[in-house]
N, C-alpha and C positions, 0 to 999 in steps of 0.2 A: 532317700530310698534309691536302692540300685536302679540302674537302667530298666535292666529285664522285668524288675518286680514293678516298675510301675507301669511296664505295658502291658503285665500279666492285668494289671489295677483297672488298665484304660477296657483289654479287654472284656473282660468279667461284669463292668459298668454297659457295656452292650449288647450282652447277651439276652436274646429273646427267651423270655418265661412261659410257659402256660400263664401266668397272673397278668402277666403286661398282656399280651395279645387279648386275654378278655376282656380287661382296661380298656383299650385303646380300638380294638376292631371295630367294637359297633359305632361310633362316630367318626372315624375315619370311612367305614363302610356307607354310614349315610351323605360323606360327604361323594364318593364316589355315585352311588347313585343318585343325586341329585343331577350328575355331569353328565350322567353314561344313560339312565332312565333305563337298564334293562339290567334284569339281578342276575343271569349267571354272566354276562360281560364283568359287571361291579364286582364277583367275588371274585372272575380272573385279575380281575386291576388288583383286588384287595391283598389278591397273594404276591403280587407282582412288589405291591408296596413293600410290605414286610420284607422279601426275600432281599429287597434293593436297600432298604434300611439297614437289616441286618447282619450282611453278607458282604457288601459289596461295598460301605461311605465308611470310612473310618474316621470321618468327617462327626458323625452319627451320634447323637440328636448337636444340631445348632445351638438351636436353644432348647423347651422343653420336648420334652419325646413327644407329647401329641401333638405339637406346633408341627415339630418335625416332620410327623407324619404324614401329617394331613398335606403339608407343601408337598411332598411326593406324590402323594394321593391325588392332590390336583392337575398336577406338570402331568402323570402318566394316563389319568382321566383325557385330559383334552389330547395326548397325544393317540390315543385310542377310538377319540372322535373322529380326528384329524384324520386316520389309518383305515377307520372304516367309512369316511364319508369317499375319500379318494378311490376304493374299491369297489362301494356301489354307483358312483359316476363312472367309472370306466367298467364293470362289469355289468352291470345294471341288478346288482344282485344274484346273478347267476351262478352256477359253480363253472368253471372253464374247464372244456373239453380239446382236448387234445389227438386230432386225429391222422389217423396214417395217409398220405398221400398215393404211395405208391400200393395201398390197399385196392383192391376193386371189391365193389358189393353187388 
């Protein structure tokens, strides 16, 4: 096989379906929420998976696609623990306000 035709091969084998995503979401999703325990966080993580799966790893799947997954699934799970535990200790959950100094009220 030519060069080019077997990267066209590599890529075509990675490409995201409507069939794969309904395959693979809901278990992957429930791995994410187990991690995160809050559902629209877990479907931010869930998009984040797939986009990083299928856009970004040309590495993509290791082994099978839902192993694969789900190891993304998990790595951006805790790292979104990790992102929002650091921001509710230092902001205490607040939003931050930004205020003018040289303002008088």
């Amino acid at each position: 096989m030519a060069p080019d035709k077997e990267e066209e091969n590599k890529q075509s084998k990675r490409k995201l379906t409507p069939e794969l995503y309904d395959m693979y979401a809901p278990p992957v999703y429930g791995k994410i929420l187990s991690i995160v325990h809050k559902g629209p966080i877990a479907g931010k993580v869930l998009e984040k998976v797939f986009v990083s799966a299928y856009s970004n790893n040309p590495t993509f799947p290791l082994r099978s696609p839902l192993m694969s997954l789900v190891d993304i699934a998990h790595e951006k799970s805790k790292k979104t623990i990790k992102a929002l535990t650091i921001f509710n200790e230092c902001c205490s959950g607040k939003s931050i306000g930004i205020k003018d100094k040289n303002k008088t009220t």
